[in-house]
N, C-alpha and C positions, 0 to 999 in steps of 0.2 A: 370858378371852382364849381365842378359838375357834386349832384349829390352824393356820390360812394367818396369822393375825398371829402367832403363838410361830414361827414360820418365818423370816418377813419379820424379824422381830427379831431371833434367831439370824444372818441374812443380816447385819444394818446392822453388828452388832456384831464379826461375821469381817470386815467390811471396813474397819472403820473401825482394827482392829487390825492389818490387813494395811498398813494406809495409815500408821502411827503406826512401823511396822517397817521399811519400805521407808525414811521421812524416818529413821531415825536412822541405818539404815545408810549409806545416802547422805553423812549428815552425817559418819560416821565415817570415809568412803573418803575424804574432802575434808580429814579435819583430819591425817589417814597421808601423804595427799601434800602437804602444805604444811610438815609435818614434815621429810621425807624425800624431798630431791628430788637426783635421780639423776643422775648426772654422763654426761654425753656420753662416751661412749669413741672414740677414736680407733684407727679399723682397723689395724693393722701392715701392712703393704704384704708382711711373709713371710707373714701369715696368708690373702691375699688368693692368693698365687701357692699355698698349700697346697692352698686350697680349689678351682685351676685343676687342679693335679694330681692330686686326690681324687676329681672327675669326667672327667678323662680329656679335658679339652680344651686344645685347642693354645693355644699362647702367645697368637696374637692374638685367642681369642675372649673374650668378655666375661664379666664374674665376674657371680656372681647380684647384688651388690650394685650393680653398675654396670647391671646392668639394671633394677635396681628403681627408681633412681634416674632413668632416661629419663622427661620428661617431654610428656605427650600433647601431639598438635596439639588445635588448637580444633576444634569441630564445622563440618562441611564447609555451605557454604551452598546452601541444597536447597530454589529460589525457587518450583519449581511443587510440593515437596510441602505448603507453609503458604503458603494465601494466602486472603485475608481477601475474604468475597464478603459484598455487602453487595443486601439486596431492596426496599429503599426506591426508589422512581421516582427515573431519572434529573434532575436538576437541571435546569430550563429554561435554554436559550442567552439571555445576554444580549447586545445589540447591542449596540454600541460607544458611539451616542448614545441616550441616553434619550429614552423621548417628548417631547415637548411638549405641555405641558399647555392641553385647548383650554376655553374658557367654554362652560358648557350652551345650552341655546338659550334664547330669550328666553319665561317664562313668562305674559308680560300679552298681552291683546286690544286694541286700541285701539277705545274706544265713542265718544268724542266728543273735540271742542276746546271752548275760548272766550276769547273774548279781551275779557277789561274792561279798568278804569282801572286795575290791578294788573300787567296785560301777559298775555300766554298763559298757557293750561292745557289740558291735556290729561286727559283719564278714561281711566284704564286699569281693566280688568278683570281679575283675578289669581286665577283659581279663582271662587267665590262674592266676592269682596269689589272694591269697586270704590274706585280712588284717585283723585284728582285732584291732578297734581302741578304743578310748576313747574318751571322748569331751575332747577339747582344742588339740588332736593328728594333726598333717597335714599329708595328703596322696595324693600322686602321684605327691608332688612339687607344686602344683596349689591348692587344696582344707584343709579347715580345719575343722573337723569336729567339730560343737560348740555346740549341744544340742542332745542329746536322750530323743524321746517323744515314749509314747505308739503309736501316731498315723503315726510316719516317722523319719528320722534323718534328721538335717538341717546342711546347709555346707556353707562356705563362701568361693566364688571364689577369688581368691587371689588377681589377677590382675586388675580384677576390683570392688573388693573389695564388691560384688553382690552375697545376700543369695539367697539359692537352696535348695529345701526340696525333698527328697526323702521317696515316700510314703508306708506305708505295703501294701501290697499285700494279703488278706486274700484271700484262693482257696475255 
């Protein structure tokens, strides 16, 4: 054992003996007063007027125990020295009414119609992929298409349940 450990162990050992001494004294002051517990006295009201005329003050000043006994006001309320600032961005204004929610625009091309012995169709274009649909068909999970007119096809946005007409194009 080098000397900074014979050290450090001398340390553990005064502490742990200091700590082992404090709890019993502790425990002794606690079992003294649960023993022995002290009766309230009651001031004499001559001992009270002795103690006026011991320091020399008049009748109607206050005895040191009447004074010890005044109890404080509450703490005064002091709004600009504690006030709580905060640096997070103001919070945006909201309006009264919420938006309304509008449907995207319509993502298909119109390439073609035809009409067989089944009734119309129309080809729409949607990105790279080409549909041909029918009324009452739904395409792309969002749209259904509900009417073939000479002058456009009309479509109903699913979700929010908002007609969209998609017009010809004559060149």
């Amino acid at each position: 054992m080098n000397a900074r450990q014979a050290v450090l162990a001398v340390a553990l050992v005064a502490t742990l003996a200091a700590s082992w001494w404090i709890a019993q004294r502790e425990e002794d002051e606690v079992d003294s007063a649960a023993v022995v517990q002290p009766a309230e006295r009651a001031v004499p009201a001559s001992a009270l007027r002795g103690a006026r005329s011991a320091t020399g003050a008049g009748a109607n000043a206050p005895s040191r125990l009447e004074r010890l006994s005044v109890t404080r006001s509450s703490w005064p309320d002091l709004p600009d020295v504690v006030r709580i600032v905060s640096f997070a961005p103001p919070r945006p204004v909201r309006s009264a009414a919420a938006p309304v929610p509008v449907a995207p625009p319509l993502p298909f091309r119109l390439v073609g119609a035809i009409d067989d012995e089944h009734g119309k169709a129309v080809f729409l274009l949607d990105g790279s992929q080409v549909h041909m649909l029918r009324a009452g068909e739904q395409v792309a999970g969002n749209y259904r298409l509900d009417r073939i007119t000479p002058a456009g096809v009309e479509f109903t946005y699913l979700p929010l349940k908002t007609k969209q007409t998609l017009t010809l194009r004559t060149p």
